[in-house]
KOLRO-892083 format. One record per atom (N, C-alpha, C, O): residue number from 1; residue in one letter; z, y, x. Coordinates in steps of 0.001 Angstrom, whole numbers, plus 500000, padded with zeros to 6 digits. Example, Ala and Ser with C-alpha at 12.3 -4.5 7.8 and 13.67 -1.06 7.14 Angstrom:
2
+-----+--------+--------+--------+--------+
: num : residu :     pz :     py :     px :
+-----+--------+--------+--------+--------+
:   1 :      A : 507800 : 494310 : 513190 :
:   1 :      A : 507800 : 495500 : 512300 :
:   1 :      A : 507800 : 496700 : 513200 :
:   1 :      A : 508465 : 496681 : 514236 :
:   2 :      S : 507080 : 497750 : 512850 :
:   2 :      S : 507140 : 498940 : 513670 :
:   2 :      S : 507870 : 500030 : 512900 :
:   2 :      S : 508039 : 501138 : 513409 :
+-----+--------+--------+--------+--------+
This chain:
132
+-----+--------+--------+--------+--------+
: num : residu :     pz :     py :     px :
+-----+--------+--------+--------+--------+
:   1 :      X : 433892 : 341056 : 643993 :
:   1 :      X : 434761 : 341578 : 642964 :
:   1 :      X : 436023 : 340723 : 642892 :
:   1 :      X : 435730 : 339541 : 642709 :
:   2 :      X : 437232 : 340931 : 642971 :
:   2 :      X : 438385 : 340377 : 642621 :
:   2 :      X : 438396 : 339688 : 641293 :
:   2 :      X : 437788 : 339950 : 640255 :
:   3 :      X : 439193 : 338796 : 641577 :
:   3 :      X : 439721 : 337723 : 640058 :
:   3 :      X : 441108 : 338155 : 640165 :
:   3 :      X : 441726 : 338190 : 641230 :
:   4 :      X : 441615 : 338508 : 638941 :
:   4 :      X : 442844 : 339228 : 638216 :
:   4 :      X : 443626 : 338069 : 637694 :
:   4 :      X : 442824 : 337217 : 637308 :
:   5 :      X : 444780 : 337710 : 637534 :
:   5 :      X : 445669 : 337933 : 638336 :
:   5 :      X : 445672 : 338155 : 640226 :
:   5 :      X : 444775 : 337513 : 640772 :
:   6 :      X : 446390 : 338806 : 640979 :
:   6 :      X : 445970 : 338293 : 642496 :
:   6 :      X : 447693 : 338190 : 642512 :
:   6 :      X : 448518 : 338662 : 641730 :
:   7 :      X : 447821 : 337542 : 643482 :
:   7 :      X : 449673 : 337134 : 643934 :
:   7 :      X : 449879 : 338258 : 644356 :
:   7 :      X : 449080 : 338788 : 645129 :
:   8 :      X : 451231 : 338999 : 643852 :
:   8 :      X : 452318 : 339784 : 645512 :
:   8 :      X : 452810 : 339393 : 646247 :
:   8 :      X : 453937 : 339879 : 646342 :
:   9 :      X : 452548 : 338531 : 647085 :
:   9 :      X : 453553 : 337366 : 647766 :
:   9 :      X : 454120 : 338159 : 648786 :
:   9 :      X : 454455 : 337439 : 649727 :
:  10 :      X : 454310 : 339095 : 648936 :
:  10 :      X : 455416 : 339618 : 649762 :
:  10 :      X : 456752 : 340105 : 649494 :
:  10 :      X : 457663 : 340369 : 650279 :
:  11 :      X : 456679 : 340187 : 647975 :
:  11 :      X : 457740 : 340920 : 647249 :
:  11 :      X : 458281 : 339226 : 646635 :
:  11 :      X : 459460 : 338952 : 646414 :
:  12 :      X : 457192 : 338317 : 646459 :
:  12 :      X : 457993 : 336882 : 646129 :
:  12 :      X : 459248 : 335931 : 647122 :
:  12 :      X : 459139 : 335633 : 648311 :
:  13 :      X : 460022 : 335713 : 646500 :
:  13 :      X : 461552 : 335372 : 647105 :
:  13 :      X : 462429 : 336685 : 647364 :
:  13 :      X : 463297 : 336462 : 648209 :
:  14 :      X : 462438 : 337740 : 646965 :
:  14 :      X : 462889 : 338829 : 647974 :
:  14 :      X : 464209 : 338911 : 646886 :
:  14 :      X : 464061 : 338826 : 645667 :
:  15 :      X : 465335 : 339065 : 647466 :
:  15 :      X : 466683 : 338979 : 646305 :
:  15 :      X : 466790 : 340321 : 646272 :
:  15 :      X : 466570 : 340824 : 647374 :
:  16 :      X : 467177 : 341468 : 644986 :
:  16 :      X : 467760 : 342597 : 645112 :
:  16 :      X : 468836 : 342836 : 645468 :
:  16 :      X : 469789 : 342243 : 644963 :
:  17 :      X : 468997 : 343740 : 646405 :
:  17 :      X : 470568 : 344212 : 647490 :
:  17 :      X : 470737 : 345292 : 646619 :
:  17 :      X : 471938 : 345319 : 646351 :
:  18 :      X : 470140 : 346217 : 646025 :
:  18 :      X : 470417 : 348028 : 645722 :
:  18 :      X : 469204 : 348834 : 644880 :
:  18 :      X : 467998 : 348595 : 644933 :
:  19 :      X : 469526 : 349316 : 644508 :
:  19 :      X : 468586 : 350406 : 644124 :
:  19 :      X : 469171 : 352063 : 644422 :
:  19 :      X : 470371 : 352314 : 644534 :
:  20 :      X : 467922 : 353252 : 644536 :
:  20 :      X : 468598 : 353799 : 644934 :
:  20 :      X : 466859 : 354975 : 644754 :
:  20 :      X : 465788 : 354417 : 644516 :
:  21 :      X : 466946 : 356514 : 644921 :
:  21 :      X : 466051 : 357084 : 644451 :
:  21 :      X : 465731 : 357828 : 645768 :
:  21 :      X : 466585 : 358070 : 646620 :
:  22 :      X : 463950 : 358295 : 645897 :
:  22 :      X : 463873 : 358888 : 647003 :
:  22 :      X : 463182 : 360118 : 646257 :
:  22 :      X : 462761 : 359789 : 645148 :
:  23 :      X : 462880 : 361945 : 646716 :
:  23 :      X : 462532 : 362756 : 646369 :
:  23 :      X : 461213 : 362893 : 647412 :
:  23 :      X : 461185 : 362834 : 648641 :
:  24 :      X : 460020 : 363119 : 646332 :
:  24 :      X : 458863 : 363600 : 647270 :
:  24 :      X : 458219 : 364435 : 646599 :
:  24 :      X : 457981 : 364341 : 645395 :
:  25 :      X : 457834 : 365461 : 647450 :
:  25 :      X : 457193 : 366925 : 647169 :
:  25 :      X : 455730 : 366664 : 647189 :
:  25 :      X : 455272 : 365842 : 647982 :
:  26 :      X : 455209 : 367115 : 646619 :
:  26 :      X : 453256 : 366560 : 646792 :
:  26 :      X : 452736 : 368230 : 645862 :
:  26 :      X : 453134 : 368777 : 644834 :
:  27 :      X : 451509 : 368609 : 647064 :
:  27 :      X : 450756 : 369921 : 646568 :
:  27 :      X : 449448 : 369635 : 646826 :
:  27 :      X : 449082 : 369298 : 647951 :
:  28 :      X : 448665 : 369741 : 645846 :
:  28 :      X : 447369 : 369649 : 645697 :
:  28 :      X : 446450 : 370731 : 647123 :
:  28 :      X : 446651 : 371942 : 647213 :
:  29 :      X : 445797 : 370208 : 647776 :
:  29 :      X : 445275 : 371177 : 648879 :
:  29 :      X : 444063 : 371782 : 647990 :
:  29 :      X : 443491 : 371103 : 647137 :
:  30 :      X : 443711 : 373207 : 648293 :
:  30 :      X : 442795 : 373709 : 647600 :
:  30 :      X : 442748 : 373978 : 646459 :
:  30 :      X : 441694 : 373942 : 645824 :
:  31 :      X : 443881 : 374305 : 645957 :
:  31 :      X : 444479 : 374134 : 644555 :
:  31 :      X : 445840 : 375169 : 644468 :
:  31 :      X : 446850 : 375266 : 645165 :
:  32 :      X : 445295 : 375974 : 643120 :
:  32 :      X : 446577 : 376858 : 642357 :
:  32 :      X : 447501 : 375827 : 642408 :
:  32 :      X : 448503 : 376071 : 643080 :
:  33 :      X : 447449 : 374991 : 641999 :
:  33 :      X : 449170 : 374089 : 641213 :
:  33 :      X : 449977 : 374140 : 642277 :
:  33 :      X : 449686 : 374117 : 643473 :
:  34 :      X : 451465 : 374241 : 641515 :
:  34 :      X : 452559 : 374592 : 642151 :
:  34 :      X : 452864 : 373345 : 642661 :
:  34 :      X : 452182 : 372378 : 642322 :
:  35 :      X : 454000 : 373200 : 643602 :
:  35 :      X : 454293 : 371834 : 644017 :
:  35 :      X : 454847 : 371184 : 643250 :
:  35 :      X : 455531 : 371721 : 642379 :
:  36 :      X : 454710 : 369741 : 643346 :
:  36 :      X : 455135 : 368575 : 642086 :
:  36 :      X : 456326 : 368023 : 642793 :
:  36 :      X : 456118 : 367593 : 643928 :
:  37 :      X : 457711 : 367952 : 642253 :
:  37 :      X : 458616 : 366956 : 642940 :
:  37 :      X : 459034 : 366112 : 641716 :
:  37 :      X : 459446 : 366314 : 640574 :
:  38 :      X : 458615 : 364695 : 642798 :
:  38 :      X : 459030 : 363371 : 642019 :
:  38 :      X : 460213 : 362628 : 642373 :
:  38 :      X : 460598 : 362529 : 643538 :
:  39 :      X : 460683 : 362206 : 641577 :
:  39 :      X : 462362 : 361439 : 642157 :
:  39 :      X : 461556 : 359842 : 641643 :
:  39 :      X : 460867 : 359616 : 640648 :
:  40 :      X : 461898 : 359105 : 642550 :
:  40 :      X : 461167 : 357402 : 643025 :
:  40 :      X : 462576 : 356783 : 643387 :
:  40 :      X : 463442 : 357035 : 644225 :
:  41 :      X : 462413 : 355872 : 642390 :
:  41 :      X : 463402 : 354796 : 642307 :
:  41 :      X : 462741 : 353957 : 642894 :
:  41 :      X : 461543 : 353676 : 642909 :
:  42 :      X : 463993 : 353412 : 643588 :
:  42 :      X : 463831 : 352234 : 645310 :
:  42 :      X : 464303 : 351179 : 644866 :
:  42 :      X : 465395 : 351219 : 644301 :
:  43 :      X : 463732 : 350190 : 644981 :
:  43 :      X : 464172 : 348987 : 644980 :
:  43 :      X : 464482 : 348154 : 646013 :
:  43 :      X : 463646 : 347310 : 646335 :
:  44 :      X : 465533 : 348225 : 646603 :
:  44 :      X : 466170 : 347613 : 647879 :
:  44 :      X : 466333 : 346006 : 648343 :
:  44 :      X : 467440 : 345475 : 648431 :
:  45 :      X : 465008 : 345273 : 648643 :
:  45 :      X : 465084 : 343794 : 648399 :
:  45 :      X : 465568 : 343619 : 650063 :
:  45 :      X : 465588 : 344461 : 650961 :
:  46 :      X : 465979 : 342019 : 650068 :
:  46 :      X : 466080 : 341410 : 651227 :
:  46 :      X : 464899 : 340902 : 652092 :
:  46 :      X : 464909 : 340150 : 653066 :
:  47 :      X : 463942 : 341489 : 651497 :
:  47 :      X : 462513 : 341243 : 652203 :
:  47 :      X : 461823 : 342720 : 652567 :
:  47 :      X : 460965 : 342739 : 653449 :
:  48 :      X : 462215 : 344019 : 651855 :
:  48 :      X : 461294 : 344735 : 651817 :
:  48 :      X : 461899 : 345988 : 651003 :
:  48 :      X : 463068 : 345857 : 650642 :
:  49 :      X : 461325 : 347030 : 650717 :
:  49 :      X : 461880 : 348286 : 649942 :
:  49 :      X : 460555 : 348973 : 649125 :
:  49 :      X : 459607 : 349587 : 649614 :
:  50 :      X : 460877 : 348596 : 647487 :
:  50 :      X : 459794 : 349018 : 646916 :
:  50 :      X : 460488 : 350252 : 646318 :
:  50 :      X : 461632 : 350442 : 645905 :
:  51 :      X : 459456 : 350978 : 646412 :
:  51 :      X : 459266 : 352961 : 646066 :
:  51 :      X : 458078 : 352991 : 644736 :
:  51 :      X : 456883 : 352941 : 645030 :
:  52 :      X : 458479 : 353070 : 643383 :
:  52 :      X : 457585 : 353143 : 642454 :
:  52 :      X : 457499 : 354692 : 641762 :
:  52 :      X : 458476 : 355108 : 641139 :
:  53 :      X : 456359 : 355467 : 641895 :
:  53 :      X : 455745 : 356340 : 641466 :
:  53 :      X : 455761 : 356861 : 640329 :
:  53 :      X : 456302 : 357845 : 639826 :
:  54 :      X : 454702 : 355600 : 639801 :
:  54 :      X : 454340 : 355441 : 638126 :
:  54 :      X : 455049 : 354926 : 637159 :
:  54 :      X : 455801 : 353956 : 637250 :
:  55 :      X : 454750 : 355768 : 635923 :
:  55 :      X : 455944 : 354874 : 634746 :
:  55 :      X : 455727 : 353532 : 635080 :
:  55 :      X : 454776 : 352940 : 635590 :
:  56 :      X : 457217 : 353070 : 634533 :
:  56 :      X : 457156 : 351167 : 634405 :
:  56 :      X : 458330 : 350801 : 633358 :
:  56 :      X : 459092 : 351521 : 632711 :
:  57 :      X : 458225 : 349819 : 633418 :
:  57 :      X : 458935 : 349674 : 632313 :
:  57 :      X : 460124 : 347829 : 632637 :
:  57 :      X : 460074 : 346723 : 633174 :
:  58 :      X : 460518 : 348232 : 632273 :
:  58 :      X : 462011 : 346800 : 632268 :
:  58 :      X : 462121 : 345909 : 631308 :
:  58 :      X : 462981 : 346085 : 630445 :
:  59 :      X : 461464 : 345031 : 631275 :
:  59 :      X : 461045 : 344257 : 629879 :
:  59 :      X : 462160 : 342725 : 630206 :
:  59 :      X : 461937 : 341877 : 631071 :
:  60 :      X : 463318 : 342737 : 629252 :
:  60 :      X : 463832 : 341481 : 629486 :
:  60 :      X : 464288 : 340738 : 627995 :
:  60 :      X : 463715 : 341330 : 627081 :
:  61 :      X : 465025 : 339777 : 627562 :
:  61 :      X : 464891 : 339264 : 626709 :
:  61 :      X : 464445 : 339984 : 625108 :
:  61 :      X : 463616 : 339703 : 624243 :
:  62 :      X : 465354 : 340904 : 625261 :
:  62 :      X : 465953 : 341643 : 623987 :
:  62 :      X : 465244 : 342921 : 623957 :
:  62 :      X : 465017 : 343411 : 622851 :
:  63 :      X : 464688 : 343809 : 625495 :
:  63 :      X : 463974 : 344908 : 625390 :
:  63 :      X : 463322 : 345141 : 626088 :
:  63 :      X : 463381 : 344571 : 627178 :
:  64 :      X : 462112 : 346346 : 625752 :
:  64 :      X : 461684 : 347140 : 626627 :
:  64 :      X : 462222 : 348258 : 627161 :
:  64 :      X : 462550 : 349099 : 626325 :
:  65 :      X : 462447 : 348573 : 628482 :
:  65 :      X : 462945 : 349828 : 628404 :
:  65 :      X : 461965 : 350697 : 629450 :
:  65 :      X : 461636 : 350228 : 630539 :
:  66 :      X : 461605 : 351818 : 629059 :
:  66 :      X : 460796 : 353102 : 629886 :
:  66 :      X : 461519 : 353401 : 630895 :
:  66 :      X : 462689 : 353085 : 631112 :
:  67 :      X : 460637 : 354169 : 631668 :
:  67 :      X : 461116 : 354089 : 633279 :
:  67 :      X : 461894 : 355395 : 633202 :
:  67 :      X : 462671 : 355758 : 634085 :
:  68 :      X : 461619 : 356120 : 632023 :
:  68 :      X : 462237 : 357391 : 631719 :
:  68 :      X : 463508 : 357627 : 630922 :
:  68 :      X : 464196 : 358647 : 630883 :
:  69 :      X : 463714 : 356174 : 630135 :
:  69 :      X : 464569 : 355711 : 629484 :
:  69 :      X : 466444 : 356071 : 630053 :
:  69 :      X : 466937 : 355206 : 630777 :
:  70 :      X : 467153 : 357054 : 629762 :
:  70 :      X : 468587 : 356747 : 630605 :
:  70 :      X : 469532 : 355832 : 630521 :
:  70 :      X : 470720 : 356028 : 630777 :
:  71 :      X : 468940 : 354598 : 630089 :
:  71 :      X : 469841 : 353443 : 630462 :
:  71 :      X : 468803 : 352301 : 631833 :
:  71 :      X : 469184 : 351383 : 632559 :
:  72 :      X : 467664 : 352853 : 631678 :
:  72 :      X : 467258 : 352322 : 632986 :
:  72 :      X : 468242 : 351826 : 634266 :
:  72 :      X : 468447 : 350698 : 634714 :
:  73 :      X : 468593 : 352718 : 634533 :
:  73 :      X : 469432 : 352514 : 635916 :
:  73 :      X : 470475 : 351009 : 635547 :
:  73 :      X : 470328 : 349933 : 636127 :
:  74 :      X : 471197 : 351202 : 634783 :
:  74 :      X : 472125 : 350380 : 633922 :
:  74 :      X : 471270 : 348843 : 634160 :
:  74 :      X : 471406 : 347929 : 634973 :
:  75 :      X : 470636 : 349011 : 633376 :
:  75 :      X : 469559 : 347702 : 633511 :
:  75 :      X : 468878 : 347032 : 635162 :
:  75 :      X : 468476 : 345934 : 635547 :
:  76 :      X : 468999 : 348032 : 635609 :
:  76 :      X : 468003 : 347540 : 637023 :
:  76 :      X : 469191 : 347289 : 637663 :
:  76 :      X : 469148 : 346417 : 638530 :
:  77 :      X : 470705 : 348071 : 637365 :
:  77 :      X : 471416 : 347583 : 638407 :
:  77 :      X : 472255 : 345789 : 638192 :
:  77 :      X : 472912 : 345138 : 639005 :
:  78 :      X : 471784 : 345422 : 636528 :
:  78 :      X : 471907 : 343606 : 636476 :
:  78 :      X : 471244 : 343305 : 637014 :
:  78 :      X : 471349 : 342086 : 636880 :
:  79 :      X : 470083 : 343561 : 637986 :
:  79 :      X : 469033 : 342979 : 638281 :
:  79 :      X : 469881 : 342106 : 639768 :
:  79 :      X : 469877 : 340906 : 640041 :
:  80 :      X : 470486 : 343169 : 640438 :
:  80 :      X : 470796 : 343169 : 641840 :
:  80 :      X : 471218 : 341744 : 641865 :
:  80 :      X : 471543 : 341066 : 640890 :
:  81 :      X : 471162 : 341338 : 643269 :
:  81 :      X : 471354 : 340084 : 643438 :
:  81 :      X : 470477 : 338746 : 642821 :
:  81 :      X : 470648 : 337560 : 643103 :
:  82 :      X : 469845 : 339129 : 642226 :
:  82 :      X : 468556 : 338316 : 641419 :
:  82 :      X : 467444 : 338665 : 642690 :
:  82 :      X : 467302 : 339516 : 643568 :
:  83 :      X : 466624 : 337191 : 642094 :
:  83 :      X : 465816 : 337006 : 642839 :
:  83 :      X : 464386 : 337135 : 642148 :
:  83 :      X : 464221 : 337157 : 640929 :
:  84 :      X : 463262 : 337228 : 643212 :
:  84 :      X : 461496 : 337743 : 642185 :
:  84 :      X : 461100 : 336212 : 642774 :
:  84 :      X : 461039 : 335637 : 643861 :
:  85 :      X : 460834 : 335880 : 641104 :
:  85 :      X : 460464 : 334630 : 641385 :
:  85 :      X : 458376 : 334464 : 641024 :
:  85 :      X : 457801 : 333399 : 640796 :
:  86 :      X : 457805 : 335665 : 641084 :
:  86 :      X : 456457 : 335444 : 640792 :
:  86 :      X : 456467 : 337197 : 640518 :
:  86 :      X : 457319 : 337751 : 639824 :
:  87 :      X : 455501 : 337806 : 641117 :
:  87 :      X : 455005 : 338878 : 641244 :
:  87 :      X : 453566 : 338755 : 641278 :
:  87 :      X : 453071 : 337729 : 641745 :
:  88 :      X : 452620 : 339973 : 640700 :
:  88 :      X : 451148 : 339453 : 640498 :
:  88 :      X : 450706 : 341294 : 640372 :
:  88 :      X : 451441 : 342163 : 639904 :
:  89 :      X : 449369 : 341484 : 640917 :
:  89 :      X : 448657 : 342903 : 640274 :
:  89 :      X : 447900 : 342104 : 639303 :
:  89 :      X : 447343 : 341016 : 639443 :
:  90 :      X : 447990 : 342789 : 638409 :
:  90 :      X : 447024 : 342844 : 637323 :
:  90 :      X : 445910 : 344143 : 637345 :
:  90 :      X : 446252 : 345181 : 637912 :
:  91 :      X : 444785 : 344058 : 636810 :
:  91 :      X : 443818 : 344983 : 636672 :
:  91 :      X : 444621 : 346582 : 636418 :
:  91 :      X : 444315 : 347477 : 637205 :
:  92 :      X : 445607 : 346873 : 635340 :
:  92 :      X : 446176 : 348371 : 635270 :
:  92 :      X : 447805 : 347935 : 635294 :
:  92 :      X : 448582 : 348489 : 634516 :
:  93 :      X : 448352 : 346718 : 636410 :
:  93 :      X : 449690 : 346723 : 635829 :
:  93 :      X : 449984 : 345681 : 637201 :
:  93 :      X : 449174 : 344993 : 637823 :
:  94 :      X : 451398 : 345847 : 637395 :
:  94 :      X : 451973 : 345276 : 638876 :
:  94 :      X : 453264 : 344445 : 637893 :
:  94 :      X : 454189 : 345112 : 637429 :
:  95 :      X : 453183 : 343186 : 637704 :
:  95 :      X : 454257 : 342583 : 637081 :
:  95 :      X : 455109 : 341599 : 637915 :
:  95 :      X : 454648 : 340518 : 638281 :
:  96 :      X : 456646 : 342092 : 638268 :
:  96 :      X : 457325 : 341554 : 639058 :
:  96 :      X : 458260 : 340622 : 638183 :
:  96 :      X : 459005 : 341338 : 637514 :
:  97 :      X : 458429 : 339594 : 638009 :
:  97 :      X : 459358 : 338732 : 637738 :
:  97 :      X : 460605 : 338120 : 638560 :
:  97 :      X : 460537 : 337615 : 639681 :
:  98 :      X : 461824 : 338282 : 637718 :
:  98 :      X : 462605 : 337552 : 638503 :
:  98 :      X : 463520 : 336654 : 637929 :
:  98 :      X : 463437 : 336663 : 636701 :
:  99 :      X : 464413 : 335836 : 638405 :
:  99 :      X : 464923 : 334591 : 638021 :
:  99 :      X : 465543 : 334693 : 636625 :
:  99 :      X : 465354 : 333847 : 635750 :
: 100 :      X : 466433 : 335986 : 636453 :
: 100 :      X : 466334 : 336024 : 634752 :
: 100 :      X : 465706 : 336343 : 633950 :
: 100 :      X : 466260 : 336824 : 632962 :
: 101 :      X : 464460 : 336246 : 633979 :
: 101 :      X : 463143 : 336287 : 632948 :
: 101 :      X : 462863 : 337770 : 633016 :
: 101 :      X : 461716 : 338074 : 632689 :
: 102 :      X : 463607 : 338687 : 633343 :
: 102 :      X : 463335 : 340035 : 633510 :
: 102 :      X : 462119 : 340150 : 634239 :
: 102 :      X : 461741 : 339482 : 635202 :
: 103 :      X : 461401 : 341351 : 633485 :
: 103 :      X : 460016 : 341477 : 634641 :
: 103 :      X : 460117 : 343346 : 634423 :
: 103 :      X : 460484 : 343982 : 633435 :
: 104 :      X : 459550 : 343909 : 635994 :
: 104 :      X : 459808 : 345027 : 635662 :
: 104 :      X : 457600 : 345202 : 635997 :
: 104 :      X : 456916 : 344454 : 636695 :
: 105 :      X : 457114 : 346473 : 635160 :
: 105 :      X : 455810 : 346203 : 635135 :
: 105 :      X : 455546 : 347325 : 635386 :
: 105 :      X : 455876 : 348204 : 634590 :
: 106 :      X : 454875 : 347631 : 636561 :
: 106 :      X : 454399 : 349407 : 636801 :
: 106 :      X : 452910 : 349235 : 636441 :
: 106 :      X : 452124 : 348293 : 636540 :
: 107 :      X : 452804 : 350715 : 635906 :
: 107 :      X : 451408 : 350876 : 635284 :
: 107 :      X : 450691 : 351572 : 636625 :
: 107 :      X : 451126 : 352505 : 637299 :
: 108 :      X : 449248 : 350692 : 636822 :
: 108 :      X : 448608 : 351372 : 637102 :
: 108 :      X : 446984 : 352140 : 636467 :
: 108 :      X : 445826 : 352008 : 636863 :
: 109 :      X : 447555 : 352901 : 635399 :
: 109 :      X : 446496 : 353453 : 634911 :
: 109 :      X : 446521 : 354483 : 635329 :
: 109 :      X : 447517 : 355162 : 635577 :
: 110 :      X : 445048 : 354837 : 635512 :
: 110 :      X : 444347 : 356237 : 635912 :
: 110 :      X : 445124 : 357368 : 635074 :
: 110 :      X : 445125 : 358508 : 635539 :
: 111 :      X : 445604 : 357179 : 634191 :
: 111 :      X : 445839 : 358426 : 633656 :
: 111 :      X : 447601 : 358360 : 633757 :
: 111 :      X : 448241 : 358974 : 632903 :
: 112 :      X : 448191 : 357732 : 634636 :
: 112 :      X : 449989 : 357610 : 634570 :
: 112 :      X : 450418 : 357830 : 636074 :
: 112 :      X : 451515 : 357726 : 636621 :
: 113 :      X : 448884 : 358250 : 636659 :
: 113 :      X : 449329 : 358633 : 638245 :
: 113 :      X : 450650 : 359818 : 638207 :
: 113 :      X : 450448 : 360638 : 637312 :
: 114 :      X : 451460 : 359977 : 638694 :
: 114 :      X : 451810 : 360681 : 639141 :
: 114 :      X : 451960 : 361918 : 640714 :
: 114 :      X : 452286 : 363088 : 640915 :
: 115 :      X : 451559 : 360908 : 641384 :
: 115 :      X : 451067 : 361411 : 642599 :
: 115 :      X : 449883 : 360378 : 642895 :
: 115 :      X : 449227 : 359697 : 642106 :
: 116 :      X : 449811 : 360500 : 644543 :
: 116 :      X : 448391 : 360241 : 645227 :
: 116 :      X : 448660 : 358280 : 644928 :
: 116 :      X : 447846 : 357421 : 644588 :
: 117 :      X : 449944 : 358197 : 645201 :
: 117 :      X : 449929 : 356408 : 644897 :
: 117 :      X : 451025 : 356319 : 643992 :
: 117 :      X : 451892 : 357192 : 643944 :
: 118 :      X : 451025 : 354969 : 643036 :
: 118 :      X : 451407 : 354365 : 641860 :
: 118 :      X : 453406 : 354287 : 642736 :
: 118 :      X : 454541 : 354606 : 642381 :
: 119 :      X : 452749 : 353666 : 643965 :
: 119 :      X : 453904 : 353181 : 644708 :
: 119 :      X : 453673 : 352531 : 645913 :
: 119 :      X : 452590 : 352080 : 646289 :
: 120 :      X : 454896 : 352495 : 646594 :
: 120 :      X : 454335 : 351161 : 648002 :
: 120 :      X : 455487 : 350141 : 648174 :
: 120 :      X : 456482 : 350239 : 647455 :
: 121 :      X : 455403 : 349346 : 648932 :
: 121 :      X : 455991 : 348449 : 649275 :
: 121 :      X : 456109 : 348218 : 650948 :
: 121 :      X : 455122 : 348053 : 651666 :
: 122 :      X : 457941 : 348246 : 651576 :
: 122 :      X : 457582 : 348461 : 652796 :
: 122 :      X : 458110 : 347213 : 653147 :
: 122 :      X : 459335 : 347169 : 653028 :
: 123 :      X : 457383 : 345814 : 653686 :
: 123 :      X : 458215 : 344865 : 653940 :
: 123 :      X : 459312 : 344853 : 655089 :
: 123 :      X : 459055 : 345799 : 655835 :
: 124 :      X : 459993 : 344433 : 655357 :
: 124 :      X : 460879 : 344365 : 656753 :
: 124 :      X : 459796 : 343371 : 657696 :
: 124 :      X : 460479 : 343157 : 658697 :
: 125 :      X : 458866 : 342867 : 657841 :
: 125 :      X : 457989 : 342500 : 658640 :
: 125 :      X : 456831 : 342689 : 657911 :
: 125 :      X : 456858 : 342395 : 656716 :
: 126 :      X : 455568 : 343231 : 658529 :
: 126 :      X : 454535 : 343148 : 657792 :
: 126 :      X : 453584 : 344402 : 658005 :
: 126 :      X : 453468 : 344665 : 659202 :
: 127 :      X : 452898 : 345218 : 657192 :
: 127 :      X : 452245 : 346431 : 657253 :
: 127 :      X : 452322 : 347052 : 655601 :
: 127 :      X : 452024 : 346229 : 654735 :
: 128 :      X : 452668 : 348318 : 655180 :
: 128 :      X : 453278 : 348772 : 654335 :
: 128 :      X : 452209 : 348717 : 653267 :
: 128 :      X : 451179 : 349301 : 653604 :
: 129 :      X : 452181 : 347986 : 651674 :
: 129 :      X : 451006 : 348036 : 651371 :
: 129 :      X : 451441 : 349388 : 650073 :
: 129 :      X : 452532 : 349850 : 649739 :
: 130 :      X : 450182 : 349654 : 649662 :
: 130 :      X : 450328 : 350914 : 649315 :
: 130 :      X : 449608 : 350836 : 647735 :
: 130 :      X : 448394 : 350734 : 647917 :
: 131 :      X : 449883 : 350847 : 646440 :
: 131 :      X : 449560 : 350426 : 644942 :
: 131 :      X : 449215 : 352065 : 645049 :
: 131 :      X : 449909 : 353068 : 645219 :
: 132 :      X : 447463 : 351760 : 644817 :
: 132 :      X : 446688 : 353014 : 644189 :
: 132 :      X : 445586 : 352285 : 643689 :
: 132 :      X : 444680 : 352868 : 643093 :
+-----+--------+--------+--------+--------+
């Protein structure tokens, strides 16, 4: 059985270059439901390119803000050029920290799936890991 906190150490040191959104279509096989399209905000590091799924949220001195929130973007784009100085999964939650105390925290609860994964992470060296 895992011990909670576990490190992200692949996403640790990685400075933000960009953010930027990707569109994915997902249809249930064997299934009435119509197709689902999700718009996934990218996080463009110098190590890697994280694609998050699931709500999360932008928690820095003064606020929280929802991933649904329309000043989101606003906020993630102070991020750029900052660095993740401690990233960790938690049991229902992926908490990325970076050098200005900002932490951005994707949920992974069973019930905030939006598609088949929470999110992934593609490093520029490595094998793509995949938050489900």
């Amino acid at each position: 059985m895992e011990t909670y906190p576990i490190k992200f150490t692949e996403i640790i040191g990685g400075r933000l270059l960009g953010i930027g959104t990707t569109n994915s279509s997902y249809i249930a096989l064997n299934s009435n439901d119509s197709q689902r399209n999700i718009d996934s905000p990218n996080l463009e590091f110098d190590n890697g390119l994280l694609t998050i799924e699931n709500p999360f949220i932008l928690k820095n001195d003064t606020s929280n803000i929802n991933s649904t929130d329309s000043l989101m973007n606003t906020e993630l784009i102070k991020l750029i050029g900052k660095c993740v100085v401690d990233a960790t999964y938690e049991i229902d939650t992926i908490v990325i920290k970076f050098e200005t105390g900002a932490s951005i925290i994707i949920s992974l609860r069973d019930t905030d799936y939006n598609s088949p994964e929470a999110g992934n992470f593609s490093p520029i060296v490595g094998p793509i890991i995949v938050f489900n």
